[in-house]
Backbone as XML, in Angstrom:
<?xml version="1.0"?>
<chain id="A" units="angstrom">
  <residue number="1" name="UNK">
    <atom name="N" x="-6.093" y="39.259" z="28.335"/>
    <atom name="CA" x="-5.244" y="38.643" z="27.343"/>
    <atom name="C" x="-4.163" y="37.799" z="28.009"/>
  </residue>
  <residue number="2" name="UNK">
    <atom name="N" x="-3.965" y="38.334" z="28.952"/>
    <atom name="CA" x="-2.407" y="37.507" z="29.527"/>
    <atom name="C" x="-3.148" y="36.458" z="30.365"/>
  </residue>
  <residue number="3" name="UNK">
    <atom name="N" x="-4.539" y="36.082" z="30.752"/>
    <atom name="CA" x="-5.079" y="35.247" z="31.568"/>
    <atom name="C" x="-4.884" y="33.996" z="30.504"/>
  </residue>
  <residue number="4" name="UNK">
    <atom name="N" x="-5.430" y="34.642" z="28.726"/>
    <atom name="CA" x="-5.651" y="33.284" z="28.282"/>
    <atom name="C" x="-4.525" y="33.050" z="27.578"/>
  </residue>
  <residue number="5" name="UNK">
    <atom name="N" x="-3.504" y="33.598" z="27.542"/>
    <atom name="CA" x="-2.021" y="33.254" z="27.145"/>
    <atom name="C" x="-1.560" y="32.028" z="28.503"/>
  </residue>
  <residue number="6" name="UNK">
    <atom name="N" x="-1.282" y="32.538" z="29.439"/>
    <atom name="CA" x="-1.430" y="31.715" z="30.569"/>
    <atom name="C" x="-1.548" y="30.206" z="30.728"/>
  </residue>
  <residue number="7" name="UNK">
    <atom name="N" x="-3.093" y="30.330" z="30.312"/>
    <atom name="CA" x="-3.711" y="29.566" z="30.268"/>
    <atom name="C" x="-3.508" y="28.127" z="29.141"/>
  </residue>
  <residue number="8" name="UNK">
    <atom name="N" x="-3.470" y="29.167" z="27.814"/>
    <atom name="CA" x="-2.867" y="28.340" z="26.601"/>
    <atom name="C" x="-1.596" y="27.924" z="27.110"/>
  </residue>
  <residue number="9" name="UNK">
    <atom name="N" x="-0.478" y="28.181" z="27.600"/>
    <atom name="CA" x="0.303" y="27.917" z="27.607"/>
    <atom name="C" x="0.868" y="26.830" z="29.144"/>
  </residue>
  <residue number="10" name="UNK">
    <atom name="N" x="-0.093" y="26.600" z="29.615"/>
    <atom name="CA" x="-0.133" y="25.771" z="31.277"/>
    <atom name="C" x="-0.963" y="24.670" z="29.990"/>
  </residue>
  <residue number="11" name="UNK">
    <atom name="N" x="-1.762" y="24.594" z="29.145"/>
    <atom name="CA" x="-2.250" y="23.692" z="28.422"/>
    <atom name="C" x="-1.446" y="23.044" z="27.997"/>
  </residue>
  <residue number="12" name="UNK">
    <atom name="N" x="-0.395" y="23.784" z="26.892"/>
    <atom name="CA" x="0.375" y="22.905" z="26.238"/>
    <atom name="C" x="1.527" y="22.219" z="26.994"/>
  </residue>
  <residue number="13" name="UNK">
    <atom name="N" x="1.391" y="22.760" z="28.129"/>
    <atom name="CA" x="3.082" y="22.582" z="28.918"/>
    <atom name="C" x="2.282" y="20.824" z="29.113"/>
  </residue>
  <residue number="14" name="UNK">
    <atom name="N" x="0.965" y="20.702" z="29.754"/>
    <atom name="CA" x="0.406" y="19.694" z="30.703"/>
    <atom name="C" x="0.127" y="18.888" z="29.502"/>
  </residue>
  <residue number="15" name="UNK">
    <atom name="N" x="0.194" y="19.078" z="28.452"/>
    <atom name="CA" x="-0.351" y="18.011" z="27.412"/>
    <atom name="C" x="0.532" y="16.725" z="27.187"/>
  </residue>
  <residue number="16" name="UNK">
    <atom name="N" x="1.849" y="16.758" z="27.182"/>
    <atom name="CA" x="2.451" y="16.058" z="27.380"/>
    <atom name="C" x="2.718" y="15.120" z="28.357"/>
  </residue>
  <residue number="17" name="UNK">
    <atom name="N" x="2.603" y="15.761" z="29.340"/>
    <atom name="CA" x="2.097" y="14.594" z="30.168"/>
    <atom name="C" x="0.986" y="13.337" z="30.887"/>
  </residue>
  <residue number="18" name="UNK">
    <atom name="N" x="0.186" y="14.437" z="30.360"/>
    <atom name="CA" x="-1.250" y="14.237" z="29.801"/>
    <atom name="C" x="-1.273" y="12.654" z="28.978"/>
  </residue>
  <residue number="19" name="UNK">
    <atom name="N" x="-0.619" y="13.083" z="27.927"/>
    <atom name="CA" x="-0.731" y="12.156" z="27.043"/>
    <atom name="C" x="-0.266" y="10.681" z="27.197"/>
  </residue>
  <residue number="20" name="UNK">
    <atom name="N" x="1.182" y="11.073" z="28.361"/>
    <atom name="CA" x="1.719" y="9.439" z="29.216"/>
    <atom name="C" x="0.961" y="9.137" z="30.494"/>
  </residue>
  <residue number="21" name="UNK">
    <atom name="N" x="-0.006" y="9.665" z="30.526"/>
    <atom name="CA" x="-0.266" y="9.297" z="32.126"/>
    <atom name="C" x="-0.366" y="8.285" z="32.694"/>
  </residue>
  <residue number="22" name="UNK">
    <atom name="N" x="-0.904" y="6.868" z="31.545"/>
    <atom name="CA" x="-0.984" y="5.688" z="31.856"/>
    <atom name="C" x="-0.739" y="4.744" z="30.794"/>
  </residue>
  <residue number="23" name="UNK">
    <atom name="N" x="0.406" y="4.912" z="30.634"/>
    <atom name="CA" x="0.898" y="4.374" z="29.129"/>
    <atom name="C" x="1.884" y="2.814" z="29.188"/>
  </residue>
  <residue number="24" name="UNK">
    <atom name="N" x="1.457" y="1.600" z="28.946"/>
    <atom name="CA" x="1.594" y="0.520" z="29.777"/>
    <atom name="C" x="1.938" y="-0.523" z="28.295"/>
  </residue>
  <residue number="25" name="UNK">
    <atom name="N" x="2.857" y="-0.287" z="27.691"/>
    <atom name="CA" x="3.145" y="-1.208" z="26.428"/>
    <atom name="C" x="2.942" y="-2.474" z="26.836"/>
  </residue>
  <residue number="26" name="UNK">
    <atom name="N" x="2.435" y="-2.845" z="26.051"/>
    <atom name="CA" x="2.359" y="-4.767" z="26.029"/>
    <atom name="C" x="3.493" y="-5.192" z="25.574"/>
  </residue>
  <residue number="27" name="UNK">
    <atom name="N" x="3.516" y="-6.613" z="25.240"/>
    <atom name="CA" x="4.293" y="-7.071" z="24.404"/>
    <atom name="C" x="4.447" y="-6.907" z="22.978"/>
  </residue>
  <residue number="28" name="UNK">
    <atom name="N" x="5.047" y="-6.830" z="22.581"/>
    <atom name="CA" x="5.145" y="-6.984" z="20.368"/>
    <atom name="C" x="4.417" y="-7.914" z="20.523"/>
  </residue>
  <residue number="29" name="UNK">
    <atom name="N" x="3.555" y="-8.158" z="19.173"/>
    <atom name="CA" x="3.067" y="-8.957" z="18.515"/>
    <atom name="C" x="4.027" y="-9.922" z="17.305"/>
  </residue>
  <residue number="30" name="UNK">
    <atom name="N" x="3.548" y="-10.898" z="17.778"/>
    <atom name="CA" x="4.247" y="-12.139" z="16.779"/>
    <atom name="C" x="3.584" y="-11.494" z="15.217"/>
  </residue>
  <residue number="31" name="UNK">
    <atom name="N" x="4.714" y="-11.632" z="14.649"/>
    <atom name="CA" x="4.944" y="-11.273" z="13.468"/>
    <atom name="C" x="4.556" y="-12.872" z="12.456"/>
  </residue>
  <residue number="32" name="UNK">
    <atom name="N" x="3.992" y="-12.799" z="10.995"/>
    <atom name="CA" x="3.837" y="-13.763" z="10.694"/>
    <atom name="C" x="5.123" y="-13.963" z="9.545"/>
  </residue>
  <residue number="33" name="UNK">
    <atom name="N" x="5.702" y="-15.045" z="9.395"/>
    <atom name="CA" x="6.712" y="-14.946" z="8.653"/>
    <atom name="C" x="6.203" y="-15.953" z="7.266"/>
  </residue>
  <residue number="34" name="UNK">
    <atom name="N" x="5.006" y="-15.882" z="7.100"/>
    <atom name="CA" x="4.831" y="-16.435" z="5.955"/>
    <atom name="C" x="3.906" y="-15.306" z="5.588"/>
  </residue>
  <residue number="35" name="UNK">
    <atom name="N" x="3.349" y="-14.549" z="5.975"/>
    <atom name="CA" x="2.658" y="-13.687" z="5.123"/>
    <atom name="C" x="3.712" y="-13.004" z="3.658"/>
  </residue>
  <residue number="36" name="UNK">
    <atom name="N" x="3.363" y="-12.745" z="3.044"/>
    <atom name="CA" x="3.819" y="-12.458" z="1.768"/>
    <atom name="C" x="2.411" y="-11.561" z="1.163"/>
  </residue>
  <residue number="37" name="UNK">
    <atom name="N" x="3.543" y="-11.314" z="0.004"/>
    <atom name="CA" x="2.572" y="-10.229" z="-0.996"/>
    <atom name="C" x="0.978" y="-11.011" z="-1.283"/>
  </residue>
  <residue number="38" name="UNK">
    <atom name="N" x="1.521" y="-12.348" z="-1.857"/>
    <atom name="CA" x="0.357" y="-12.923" z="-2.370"/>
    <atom name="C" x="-0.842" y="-13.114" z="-1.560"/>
  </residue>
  <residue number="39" name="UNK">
    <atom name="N" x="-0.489" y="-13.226" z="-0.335"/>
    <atom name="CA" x="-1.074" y="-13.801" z="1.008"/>
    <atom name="C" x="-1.882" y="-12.311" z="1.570"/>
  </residue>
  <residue number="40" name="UNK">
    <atom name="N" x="-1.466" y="-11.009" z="1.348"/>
    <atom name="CA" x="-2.311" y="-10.131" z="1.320"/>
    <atom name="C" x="-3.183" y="-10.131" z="0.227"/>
  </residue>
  <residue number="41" name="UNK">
    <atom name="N" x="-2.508" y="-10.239" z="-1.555"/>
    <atom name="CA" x="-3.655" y="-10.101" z="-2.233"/>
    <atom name="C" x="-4.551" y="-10.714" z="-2.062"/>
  </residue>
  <residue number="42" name="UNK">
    <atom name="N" x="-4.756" y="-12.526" z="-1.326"/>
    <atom name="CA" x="-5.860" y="-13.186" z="-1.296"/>
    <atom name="C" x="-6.421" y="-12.628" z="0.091"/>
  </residue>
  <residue number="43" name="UNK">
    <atom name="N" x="-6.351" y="-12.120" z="0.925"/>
    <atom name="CA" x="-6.925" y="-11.855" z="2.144"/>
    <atom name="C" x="-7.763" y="-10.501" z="1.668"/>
  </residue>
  <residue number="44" name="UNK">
    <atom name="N" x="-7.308" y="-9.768" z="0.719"/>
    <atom name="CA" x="-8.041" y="-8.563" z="-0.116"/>
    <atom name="C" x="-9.528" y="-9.039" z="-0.748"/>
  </residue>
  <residue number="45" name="UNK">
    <atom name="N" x="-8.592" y="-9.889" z="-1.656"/>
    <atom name="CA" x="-9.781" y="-10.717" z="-2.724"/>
    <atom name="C" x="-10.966" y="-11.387" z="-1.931"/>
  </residue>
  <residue number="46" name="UNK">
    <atom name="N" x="-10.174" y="-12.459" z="-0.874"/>
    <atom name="CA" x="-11.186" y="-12.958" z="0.180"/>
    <atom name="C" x="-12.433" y="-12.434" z="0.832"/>
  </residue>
  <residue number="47" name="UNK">
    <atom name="N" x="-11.765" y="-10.708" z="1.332"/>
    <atom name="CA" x="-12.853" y="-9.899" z="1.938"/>
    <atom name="C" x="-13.580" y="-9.352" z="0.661"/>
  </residue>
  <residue number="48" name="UNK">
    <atom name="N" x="-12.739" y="-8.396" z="-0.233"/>
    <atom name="CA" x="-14.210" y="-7.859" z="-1.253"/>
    <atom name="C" x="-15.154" y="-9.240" z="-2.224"/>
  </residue>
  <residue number="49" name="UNK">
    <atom name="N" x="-14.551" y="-10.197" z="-2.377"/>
    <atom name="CA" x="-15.166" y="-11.052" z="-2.895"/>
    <atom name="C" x="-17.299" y="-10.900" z="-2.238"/>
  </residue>
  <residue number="50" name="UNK">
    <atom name="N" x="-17.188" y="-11.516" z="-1.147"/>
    <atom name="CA" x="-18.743" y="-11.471" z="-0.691"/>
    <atom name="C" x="-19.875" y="-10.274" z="-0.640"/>
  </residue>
  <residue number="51" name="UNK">
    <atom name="N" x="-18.971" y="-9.076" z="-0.842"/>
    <atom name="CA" x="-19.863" y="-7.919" z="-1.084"/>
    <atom name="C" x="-20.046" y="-8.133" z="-2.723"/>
  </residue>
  <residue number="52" name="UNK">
    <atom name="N" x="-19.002" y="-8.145" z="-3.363"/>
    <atom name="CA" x="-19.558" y="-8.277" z="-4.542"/>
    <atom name="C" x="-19.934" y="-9.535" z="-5.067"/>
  </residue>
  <residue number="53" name="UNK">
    <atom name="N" x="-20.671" y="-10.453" z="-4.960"/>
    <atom name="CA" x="-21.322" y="-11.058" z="-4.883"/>
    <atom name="C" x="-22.869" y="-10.637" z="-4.510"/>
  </residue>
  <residue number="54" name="UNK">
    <atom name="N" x="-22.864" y="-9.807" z="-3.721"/>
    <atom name="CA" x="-23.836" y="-9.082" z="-2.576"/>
    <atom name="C" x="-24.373" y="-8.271" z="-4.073"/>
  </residue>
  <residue number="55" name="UNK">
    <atom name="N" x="-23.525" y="-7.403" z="-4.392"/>
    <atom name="CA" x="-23.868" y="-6.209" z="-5.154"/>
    <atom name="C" x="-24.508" y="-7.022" z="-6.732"/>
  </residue>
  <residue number="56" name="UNK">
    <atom name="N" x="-24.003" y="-8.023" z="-6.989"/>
    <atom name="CA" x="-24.532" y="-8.747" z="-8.251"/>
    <atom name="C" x="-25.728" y="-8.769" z="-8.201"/>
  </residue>
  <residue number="57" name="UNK">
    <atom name="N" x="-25.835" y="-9.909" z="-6.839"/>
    <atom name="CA" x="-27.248" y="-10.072" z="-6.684"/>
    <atom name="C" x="-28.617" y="-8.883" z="-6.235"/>
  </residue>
  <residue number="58" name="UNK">
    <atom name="N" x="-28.292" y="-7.735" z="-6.123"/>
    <atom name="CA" x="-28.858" y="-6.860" z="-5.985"/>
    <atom name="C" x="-28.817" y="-5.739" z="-7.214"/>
  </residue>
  <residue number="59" name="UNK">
    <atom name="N" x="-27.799" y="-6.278" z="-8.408"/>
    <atom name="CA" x="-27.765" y="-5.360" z="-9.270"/>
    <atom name="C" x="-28.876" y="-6.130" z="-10.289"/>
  </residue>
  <residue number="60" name="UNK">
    <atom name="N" x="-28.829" y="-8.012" z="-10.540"/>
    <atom name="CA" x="-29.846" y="-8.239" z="-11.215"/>
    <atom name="C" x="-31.503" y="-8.541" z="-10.608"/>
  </residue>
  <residue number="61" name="UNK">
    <atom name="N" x="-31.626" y="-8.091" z="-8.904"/>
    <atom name="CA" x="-32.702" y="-7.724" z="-8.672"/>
    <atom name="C" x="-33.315" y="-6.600" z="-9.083"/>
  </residue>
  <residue number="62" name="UNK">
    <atom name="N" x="-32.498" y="-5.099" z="-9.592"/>
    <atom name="CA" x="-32.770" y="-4.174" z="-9.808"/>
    <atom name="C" x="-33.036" y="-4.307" z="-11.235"/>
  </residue>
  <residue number="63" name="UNK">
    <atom name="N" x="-32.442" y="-4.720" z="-12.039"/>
    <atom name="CA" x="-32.767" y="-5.210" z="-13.463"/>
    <atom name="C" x="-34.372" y="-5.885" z="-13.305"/>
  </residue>
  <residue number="64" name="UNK">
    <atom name="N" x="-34.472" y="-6.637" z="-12.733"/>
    <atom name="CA" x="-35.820" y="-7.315" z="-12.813"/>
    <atom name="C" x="-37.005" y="-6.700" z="-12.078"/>
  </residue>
  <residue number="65" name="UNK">
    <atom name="N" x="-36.689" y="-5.785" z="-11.490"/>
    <atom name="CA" x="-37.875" y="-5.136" z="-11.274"/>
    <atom name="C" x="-38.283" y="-4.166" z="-11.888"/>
  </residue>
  <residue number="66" name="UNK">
    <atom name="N" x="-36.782" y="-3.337" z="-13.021"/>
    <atom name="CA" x="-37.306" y="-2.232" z="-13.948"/>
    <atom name="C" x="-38.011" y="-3.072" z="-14.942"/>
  </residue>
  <residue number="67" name="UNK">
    <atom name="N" x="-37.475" y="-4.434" z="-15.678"/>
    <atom name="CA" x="-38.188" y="-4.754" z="-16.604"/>
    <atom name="C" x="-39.606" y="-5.348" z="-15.799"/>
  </residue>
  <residue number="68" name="UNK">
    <atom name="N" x="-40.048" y="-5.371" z="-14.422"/>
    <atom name="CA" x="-41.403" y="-5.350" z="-14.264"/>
    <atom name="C" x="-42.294" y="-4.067" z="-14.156"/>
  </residue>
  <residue number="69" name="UNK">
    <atom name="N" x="-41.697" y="-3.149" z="-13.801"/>
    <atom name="CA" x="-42.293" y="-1.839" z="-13.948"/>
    <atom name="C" x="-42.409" y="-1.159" z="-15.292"/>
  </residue>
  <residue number="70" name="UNK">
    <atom name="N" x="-41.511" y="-1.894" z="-15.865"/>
    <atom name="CA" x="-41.452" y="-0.914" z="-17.557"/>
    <atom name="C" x="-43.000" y="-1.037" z="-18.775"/>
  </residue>
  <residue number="71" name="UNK">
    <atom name="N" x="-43.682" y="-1.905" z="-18.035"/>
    <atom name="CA" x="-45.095" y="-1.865" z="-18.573"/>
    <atom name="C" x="-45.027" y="-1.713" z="-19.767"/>
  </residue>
  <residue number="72" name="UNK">
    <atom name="N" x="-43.764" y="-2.632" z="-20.693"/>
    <atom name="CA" x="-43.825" y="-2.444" z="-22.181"/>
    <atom name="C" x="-43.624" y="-0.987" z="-23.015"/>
  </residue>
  <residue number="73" name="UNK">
    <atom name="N" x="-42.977" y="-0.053" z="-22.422"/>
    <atom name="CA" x="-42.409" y="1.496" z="-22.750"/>
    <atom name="C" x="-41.225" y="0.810" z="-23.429"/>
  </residue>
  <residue number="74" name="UNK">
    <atom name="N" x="-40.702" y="0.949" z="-24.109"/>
    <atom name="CA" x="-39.244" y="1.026" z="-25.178"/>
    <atom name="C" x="-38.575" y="1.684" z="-24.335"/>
  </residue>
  <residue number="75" name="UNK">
    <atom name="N" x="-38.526" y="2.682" z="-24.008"/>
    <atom name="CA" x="-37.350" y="3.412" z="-23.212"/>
    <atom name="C" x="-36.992" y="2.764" z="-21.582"/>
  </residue>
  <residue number="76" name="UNK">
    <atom name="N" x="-38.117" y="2.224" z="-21.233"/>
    <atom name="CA" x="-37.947" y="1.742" z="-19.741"/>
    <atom name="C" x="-37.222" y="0.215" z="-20.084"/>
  </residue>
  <residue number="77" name="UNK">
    <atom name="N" x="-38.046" y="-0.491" z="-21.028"/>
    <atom name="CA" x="-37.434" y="-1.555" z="-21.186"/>
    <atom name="C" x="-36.028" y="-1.463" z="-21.445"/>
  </residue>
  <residue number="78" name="UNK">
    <atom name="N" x="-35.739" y="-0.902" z="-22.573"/>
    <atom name="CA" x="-34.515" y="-0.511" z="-23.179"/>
    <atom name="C" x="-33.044" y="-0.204" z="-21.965"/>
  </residue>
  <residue number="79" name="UNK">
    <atom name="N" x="-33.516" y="0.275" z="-21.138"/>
    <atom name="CA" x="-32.987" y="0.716" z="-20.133"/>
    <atom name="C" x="-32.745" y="-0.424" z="-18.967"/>
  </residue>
  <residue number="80" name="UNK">
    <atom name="N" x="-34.215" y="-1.108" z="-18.733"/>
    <atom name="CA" x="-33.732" y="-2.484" z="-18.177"/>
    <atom name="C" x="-33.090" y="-3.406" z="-18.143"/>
  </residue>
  <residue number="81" name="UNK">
    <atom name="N" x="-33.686" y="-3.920" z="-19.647"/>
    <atom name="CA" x="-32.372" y="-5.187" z="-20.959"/>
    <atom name="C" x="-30.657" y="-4.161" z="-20.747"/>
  </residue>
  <residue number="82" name="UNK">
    <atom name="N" x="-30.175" y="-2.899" z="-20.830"/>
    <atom name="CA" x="-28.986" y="-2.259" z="-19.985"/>
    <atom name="C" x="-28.696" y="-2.718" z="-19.178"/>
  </residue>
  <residue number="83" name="UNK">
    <atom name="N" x="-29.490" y="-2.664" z="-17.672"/>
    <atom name="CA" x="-28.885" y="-2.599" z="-16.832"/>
    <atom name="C" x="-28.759" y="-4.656" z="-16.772"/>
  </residue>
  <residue number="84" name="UNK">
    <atom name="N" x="-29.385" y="-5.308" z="-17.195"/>
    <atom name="CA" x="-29.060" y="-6.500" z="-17.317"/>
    <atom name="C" x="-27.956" y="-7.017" z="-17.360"/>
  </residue>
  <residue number="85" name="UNK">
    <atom name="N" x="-27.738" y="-6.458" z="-18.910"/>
    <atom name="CA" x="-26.418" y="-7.022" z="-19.945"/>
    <atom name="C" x="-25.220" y="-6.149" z="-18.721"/>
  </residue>
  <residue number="86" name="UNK">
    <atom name="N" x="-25.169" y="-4.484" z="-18.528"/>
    <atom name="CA" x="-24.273" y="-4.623" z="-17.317"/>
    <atom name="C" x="-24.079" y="-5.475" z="-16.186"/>
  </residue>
  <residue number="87" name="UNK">
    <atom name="N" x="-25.095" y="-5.882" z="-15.595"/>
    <atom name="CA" x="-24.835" y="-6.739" z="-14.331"/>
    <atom name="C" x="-24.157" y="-7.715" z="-14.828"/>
  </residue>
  <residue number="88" name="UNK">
    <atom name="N" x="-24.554" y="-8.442" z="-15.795"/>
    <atom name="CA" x="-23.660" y="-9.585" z="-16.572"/>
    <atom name="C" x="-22.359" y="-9.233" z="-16.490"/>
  </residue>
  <residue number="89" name="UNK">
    <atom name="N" x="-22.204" y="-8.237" z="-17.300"/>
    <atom name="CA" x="-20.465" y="-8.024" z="-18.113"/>
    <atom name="C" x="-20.031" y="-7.916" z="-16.311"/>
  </residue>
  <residue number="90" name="UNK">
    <atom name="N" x="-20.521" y="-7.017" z="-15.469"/>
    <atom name="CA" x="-20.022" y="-6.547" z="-13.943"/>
    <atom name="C" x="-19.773" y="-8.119" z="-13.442"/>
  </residue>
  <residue number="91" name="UNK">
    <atom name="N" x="-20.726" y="-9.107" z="-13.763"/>
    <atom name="CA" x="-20.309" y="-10.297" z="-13.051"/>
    <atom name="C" x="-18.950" y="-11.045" z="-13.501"/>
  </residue>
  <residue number="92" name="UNK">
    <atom name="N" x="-18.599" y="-10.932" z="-15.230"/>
    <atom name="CA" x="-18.155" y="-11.596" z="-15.763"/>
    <atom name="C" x="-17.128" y="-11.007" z="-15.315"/>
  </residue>
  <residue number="93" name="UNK">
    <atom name="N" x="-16.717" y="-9.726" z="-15.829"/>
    <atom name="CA" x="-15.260" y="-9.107" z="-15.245"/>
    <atom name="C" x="-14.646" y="-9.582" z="-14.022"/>
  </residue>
  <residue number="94" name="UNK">
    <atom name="N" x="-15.882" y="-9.388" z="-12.230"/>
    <atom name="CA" x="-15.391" y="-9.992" z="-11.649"/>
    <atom name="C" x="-14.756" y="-11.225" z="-11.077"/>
  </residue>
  <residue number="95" name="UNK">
    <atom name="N" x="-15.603" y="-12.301" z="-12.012"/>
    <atom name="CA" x="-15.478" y="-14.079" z="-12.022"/>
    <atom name="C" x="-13.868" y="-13.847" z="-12.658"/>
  </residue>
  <residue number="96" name="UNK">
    <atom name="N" x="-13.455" y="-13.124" z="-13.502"/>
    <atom name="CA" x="-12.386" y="-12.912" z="-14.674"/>
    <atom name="C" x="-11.213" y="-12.601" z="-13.306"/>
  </residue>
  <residue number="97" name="UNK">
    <atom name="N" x="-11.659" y="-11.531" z="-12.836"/>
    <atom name="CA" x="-10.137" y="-10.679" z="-12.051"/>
    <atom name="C" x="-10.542" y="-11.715" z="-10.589"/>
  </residue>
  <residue number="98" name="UNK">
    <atom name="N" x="-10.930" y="-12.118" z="-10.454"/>
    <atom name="CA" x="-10.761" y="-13.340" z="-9.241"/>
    <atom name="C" x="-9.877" y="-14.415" z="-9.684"/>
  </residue>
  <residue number="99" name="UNK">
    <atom name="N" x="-10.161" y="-15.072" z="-10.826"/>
    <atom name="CA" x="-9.692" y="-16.431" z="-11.324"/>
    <atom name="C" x="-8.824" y="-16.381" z="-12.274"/>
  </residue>
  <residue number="100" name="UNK">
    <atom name="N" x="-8.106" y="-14.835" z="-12.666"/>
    <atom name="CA" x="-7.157" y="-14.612" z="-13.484"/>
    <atom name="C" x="-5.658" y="-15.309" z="-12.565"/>
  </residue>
  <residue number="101" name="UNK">
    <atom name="N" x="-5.635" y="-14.640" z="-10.934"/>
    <atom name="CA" x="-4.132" y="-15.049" z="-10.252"/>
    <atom name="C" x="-4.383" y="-16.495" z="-9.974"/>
  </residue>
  <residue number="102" name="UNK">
    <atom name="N" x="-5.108" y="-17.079" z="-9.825"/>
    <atom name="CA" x="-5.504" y="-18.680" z="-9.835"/>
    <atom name="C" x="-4.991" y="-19.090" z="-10.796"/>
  </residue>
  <residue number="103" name="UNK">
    <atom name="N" x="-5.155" y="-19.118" z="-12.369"/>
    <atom name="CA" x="-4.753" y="-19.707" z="-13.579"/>
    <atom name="C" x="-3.380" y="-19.454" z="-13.478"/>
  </residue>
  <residue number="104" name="UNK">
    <atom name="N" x="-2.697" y="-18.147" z="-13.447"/>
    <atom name="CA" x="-1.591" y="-17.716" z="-13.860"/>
    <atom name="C" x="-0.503" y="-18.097" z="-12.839"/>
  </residue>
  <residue number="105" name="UNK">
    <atom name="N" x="-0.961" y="-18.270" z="-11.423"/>
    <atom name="CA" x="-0.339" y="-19.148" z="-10.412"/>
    <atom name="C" x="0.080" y="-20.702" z="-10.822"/>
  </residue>
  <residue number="106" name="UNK">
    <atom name="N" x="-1.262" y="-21.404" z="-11.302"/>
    <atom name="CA" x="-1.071" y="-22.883" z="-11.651"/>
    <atom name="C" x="-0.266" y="-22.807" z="-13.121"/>
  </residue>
  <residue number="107" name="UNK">
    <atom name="N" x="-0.385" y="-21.800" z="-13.979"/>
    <atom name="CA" x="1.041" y="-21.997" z="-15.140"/>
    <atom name="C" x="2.233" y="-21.994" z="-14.614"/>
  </residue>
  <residue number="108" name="UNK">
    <atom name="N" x="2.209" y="-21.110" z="-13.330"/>
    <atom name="CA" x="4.034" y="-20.985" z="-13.339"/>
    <atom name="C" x="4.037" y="-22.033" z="-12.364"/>
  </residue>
  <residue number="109" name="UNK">
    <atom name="N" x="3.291" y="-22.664" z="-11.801"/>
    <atom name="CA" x="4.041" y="-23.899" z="-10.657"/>
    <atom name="C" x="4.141" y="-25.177" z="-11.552"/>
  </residue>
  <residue number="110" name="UNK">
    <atom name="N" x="3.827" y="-25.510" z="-13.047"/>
    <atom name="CA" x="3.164" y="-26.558" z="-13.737"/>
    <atom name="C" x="4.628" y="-26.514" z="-14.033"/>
  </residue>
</chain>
């Protein structure tokens, strides 16, 4: 018991130093002084924008292959013409919350 008390405790003593052993700060980084709030939301919008785009086009590939598999069943179809009209509304919403801060930007600078 007292070997691994010892032991634990030559651990924690060395961890600390451990941890600086080769610790070599650079310089700060230049800071941008125009970034702003807005300037993150579009760098947000910028990146998820192309996945969803991605996901559209793979949500009305999935639509079109249930209504090719649905071999005229009501319930398969039914379910297809769904997932359709969702991919739609999913597209429309997003075209909507992209081009909502666009419009509402150009009212208040007008």
């Amino acid at each position: 018991m007292n070997k691994k008390l010892a032991i634990a405790t030559l651990t924690l003593m060395a961890l600390p130093v451990l941890s600086m052993a080769d610790f070599q700060p650079g310089p700060v980084p230049d800071t941008n002084p125009n970034l702003d709030v807005v300037g993150i939301f579009n760098a947000i919008f910028n990146f998820i924008w192309p996945f969803f785009i991605g996901f559209a086009v793979i949500m009305f590939i999935v639509a079109g292959f249930q209504f090719l598999t649905a071999q005229g069943e009501p319930g398969k179809v039914t379910q297809a013409r769904n997932s359709l009209i969702w991919g739609a509304v999913g597209v429309a919403v997003g075209v909507l919350a992209f081009s909502i801060p666009f419009v509402i930007r150009n009212q208040l600078n007008a």
